[in-house]
C-alpha positions as CSV (number, residue, x, y, z in Angstrom):
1,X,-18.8,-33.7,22.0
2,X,-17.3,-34.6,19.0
3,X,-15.2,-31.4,17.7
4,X,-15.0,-28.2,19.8
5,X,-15.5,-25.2,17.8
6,X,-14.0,-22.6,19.4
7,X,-15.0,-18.8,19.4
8,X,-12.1,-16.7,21.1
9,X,-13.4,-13.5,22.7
10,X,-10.1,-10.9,23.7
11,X,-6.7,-11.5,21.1
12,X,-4.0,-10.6,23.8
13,X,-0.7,-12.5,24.5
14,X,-2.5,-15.4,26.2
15,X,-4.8,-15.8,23.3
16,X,-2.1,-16.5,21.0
17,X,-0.6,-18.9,23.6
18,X,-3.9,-20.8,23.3
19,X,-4.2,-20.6,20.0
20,X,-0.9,-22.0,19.4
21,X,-1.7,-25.1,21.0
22,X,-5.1,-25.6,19.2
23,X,-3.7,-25.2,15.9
24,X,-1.9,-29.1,17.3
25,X,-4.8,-30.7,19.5
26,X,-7.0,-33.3,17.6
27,X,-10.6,-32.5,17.9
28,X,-10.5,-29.0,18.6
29,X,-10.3,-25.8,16.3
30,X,-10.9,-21.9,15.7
31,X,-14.2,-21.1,14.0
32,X,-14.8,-17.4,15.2
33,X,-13.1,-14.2,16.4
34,X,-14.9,-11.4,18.4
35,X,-13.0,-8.6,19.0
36,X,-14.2,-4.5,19.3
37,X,-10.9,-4.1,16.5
38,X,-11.8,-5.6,13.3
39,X,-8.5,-4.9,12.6
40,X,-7.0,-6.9,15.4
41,X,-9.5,-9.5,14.9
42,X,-9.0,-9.8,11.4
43,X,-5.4,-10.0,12.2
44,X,-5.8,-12.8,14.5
45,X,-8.3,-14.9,12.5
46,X,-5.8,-14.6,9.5
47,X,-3.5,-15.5,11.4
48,X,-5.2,-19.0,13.0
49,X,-6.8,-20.1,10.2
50,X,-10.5,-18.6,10.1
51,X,-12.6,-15.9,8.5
52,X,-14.9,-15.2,10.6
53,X,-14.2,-11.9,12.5
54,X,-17.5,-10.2,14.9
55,X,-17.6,-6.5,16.4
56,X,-20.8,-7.9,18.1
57,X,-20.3,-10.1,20.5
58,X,-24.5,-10.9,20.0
59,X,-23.8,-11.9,16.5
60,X,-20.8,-14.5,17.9
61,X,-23.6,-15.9,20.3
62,X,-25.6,-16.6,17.7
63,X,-23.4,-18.4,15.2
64,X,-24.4,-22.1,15.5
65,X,-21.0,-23.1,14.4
66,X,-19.6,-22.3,17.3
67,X,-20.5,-24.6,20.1
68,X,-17.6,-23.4,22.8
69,X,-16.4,-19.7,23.9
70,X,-12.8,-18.8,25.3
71,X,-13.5,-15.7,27.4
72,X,-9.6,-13.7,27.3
73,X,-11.2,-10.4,28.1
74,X,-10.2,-7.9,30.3
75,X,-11.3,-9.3,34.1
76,X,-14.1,-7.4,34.8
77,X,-15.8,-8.4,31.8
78,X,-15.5,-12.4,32.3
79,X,-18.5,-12.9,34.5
80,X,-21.2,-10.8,31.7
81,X,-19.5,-12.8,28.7
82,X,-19.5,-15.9,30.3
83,X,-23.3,-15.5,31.6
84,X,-24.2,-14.3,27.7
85,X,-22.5,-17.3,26.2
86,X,-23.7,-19.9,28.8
87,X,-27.7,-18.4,28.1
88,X,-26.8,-18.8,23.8
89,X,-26.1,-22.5,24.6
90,X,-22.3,-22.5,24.5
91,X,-19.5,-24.2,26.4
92,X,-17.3,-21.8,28.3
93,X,-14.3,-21.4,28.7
94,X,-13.4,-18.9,30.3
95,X,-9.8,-17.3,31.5
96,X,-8.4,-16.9,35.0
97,X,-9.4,-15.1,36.8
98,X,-12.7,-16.7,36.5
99,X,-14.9,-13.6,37.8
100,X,-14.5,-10.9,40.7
101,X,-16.9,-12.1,42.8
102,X,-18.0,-15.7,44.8
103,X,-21.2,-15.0,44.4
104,X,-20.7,-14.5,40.6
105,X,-19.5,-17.8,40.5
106,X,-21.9,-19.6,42.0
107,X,-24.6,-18.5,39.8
108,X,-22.3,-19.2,36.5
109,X,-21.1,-22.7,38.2
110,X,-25.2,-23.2,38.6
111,X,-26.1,-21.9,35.4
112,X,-24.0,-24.3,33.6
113,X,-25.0,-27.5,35.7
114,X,-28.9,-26.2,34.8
115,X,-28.0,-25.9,30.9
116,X,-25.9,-29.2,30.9
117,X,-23.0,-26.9,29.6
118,X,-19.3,-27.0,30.3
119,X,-17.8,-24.3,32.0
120,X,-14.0,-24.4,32.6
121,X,-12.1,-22.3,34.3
122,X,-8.5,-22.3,32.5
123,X,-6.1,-22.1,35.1
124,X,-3.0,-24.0,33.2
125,X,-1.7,-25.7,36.6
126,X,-5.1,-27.7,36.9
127,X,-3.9,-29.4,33.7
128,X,-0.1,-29.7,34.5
129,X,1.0,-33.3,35.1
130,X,4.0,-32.5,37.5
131,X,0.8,-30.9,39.4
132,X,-0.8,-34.6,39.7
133,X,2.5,-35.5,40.7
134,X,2.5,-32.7,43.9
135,X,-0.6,-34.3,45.0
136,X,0.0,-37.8,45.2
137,X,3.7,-37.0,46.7
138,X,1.9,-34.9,49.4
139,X,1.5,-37.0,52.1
140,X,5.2,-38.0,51.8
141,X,6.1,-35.2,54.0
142,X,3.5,-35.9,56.7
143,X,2.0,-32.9,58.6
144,X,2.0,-29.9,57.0
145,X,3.5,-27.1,58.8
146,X,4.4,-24.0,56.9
147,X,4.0,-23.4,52.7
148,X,5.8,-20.8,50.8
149,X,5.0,-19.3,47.0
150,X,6.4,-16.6,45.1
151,X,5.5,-15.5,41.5
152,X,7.0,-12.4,40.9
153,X,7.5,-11.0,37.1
154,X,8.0,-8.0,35.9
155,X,5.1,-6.5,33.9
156,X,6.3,-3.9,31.0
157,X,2.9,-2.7,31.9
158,X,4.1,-1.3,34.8
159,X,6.7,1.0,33.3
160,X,3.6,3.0,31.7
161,X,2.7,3.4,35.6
162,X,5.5,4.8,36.2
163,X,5.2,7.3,33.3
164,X,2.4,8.2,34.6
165,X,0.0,6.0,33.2
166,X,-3.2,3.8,34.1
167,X,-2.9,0.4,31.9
168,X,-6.1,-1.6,32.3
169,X,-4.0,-4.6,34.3
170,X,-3.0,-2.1,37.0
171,X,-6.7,-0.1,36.7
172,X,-9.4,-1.4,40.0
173,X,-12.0,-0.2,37.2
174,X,-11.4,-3.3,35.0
175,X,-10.5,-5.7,38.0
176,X,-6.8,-5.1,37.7
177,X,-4.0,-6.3,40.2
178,X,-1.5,-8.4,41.3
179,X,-3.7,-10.8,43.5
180,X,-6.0,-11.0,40.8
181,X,-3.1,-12.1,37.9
182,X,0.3,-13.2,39.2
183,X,-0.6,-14.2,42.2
184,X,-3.9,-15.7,41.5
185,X,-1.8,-19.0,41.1
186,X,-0.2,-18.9,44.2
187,X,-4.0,-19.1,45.6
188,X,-5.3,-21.3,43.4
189,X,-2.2,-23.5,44.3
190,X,-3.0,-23.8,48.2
191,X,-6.7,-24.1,47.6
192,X,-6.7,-27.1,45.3
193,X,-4.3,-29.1,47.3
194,X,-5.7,-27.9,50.9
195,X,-9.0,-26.4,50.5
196,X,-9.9,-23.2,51.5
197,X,-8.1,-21.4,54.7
198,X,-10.0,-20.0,57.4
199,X,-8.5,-17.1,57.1
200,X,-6.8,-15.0,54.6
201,X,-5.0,-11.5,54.8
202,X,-3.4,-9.3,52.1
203,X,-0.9,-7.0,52.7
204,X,-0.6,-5.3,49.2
205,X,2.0,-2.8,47.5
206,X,-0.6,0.3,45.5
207,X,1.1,2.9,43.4
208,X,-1.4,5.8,43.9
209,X,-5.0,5.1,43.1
210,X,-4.0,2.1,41.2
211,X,-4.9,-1.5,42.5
212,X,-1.4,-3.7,43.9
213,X,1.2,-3.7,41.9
214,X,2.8,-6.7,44.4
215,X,2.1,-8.5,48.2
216,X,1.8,-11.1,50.0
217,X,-1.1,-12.9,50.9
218,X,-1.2,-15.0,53.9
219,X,-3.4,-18.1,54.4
220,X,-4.1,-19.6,57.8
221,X,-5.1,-23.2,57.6
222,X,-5.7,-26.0,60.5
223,X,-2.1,-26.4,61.8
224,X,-0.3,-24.2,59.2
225,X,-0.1,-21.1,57.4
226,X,1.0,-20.0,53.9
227,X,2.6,-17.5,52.3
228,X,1.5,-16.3,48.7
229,X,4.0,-13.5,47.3
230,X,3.2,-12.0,44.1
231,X,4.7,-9.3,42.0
232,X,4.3,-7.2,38.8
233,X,6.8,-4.5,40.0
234,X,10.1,-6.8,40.4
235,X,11.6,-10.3,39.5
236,X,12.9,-13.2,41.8
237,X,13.1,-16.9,40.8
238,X,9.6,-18.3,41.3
239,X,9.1,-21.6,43.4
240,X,6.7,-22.9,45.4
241,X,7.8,-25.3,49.1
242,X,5.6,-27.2,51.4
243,X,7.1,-28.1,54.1
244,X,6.3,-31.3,56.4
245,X,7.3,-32.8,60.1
246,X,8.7,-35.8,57.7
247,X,10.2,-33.8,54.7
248,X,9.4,-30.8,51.9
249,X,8.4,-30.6,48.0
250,X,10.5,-27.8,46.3
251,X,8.6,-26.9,43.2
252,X,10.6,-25.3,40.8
253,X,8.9,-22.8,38.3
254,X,6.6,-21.3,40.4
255,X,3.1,-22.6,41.1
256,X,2.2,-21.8,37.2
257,X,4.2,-23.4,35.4
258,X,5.5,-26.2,37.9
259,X,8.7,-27.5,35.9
260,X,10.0,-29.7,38.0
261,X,9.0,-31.4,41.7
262,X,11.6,-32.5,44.3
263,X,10.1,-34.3,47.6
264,X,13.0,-34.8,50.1
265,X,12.6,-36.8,53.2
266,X,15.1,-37.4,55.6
267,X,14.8,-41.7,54.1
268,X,14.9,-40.4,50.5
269,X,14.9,-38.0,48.0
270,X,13.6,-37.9,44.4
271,X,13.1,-35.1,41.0
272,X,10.0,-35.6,38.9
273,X,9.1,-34.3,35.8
274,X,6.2,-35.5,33.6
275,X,6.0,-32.3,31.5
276,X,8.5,-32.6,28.3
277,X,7.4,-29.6,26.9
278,X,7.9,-26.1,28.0
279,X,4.7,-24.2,27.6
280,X,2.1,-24.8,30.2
281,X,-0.9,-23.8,27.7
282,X,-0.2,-27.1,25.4
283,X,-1.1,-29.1,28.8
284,X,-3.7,-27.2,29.0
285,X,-5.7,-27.0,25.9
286,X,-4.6,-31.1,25.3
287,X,-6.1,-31.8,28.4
288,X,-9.0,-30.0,28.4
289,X,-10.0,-30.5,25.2
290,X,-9.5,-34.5,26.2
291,X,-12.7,-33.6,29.4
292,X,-14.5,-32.0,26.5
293,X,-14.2,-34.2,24.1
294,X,-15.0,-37.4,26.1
295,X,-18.0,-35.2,28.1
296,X,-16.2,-36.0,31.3
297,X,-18.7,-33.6,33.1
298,X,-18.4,-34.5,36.8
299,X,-13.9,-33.6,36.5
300,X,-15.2,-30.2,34.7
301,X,-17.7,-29.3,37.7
302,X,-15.1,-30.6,40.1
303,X,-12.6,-27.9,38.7
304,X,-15.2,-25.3,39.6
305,X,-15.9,-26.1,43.2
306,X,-12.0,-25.3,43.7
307,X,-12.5,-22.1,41.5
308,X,-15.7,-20.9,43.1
309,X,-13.4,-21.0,46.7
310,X,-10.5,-19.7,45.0
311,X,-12.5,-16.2,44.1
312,X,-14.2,-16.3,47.8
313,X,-10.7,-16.2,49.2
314,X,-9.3,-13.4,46.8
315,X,-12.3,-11.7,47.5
316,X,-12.7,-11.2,50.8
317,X,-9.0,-11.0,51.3
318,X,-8.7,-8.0,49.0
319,X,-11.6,-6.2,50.2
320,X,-10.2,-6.4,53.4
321,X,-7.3,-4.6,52.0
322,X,-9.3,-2.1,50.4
323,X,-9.0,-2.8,47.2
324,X,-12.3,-2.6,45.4
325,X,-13.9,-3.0,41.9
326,X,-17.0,-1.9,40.4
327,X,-19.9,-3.4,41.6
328,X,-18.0,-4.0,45.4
């Protein structure tokens, strides 16, 4: 590919982060908004540089400038948005999480490997290098025997619940939840360095009728378990720890954001930190738009046979816990 031409679909906070970004990546830049506001997408194309603002999402599909989407909706949206772009011919990419259901993303995973089309699931810790650096320090600690995550952050979102209030991150009817957002990297954590557990429970926090505000989720693997704690309702200092028969890696920042990587043995112990800047989204968008750019196909399809098992596993653990969506 030799620009991306990006049409954004959504203009919330994480929008903005990404857009931030493209405005300094070579090769890659905003030609469309869509948003059901003109006034918040006129606001956000002025804003990043374009002048294209659509109410209809059909009349974004069929812009032939735009070659690549950024799905930012609302969750339960993704998987439709992503299936109408893919079918018009674009790249996707498309925000965490990537869909509510496996067997959603299968058929998107398949429909983009039929088209030849990118699909990318834009999980920033995929694209972190301190996260290539947890890998190959892994096997440093020898045999894992117990892993332990927390993201917890507290959502101003959540003070309109307790007003009384159903905000749409909270709301089971657009997909809404803790395990689905804060603690989606926690999962997504484990399964891209282990694979998928055998077995995953949830033990979530609700407020009313409202899906989890916090939990944990725990993940039993050959020889080990995990713990994945996630909250919207409080604040802690996030980390993530694997622990090993030879030694553990601390990971300070939380499994999102990863911002520094200790690996203590009882021979040794060293700090990484490969990530000079801050913000997680410019390691994203510089490094996906680096797969894109040099049609690096087979990394891009590898990143979705991690994502398809990451949505199995939320999945079935929160169904299990009774928290349903539309469509369940």
């Amino acid at each position: 590919m030799e620009e991306i031409r990006l049409g954004t679909i959504g203009s919330g906070t994480i929008v903005h982060s990404i857009l931030d970004n493209v405005k300094i990546t070579d090769g890659i830049r905003l030609a469309a908004v869509y948003s059901r506001s003109e006034e918040k997408g006129r606001a956000l194309a002025e804003e990043y540089g374009t002048d294209k603002v659509y109410t209809d999402l059909d009349e974004l599909m069929k812009d032939e400038e735009v070659n690549t989407v950024y799905v930012a909706s609302p969750n339960l949206l993704h998987y439709e948005q992503t299936k109408k772009a893919l079918l018009a011919g674009k790249h996707v990419i498309c925000e965490k999480p990537f869909c509510t259901r496996a067997e959603q993303a299968r058929e998107l995973a398949a429909l983009a490997r039929e088209k030849g089309l990118f699909l990318v699931d834009a999980v920033p810790t995929a694209f972190l290098p301190n996260f290539e650096v947890v890998k190959k320090e892994l096997p440093k600690v020898g045999k894992v025997k117990l892993v332990l995550g927390n993201f917890s952050q507290y959502s101003s979102r959540y003070d309109q619940v307790l007003q009384g209030e159903v905000p749409n991150v909270f709301n089971p009817r657009y997909a809404g939840g803790c395990l689905m957002d804060i603690n989606f990297y926690n999962v997504y954590f484990n399964v891209a360095l282990f694979g998928k557990p055998k077995e995953a429970i949830y033990f979530p926090n609700r407020y009313g009728e409202l899906a989890d505000t916090s939990g944990i989720l725990l993940l039993q693997y050959e020889g080990f378990v995990s713990e994945a704690a996630g909250a919207k309702d409080t604040w802690g200092v996030n980390s993530f720890q694997i622990e090993g028969e030879k030694g553990y890696i601390y990971v300070k920042g939380g499994s999102n954001r990863v911002t520094e990587v200790q690996v203590v043995t009882k021979d040794s112990e060293e700090s990484f930190n490969l990530q000079e800047k801050p913000d997680p989204w410019f390691y994203e968008v510089q490094n996906l738009a680096g797969l894109l750019l040099n049609d690096d196909y087979d990394a891009v399809y590898q990143g979705l046979d991690v994502m398809e098992n990451v949505i199995e596993v939320i999945e079935n653990a929160r169904k299990k816990a009774g928290i349903l969506f539309p469509g369940d």
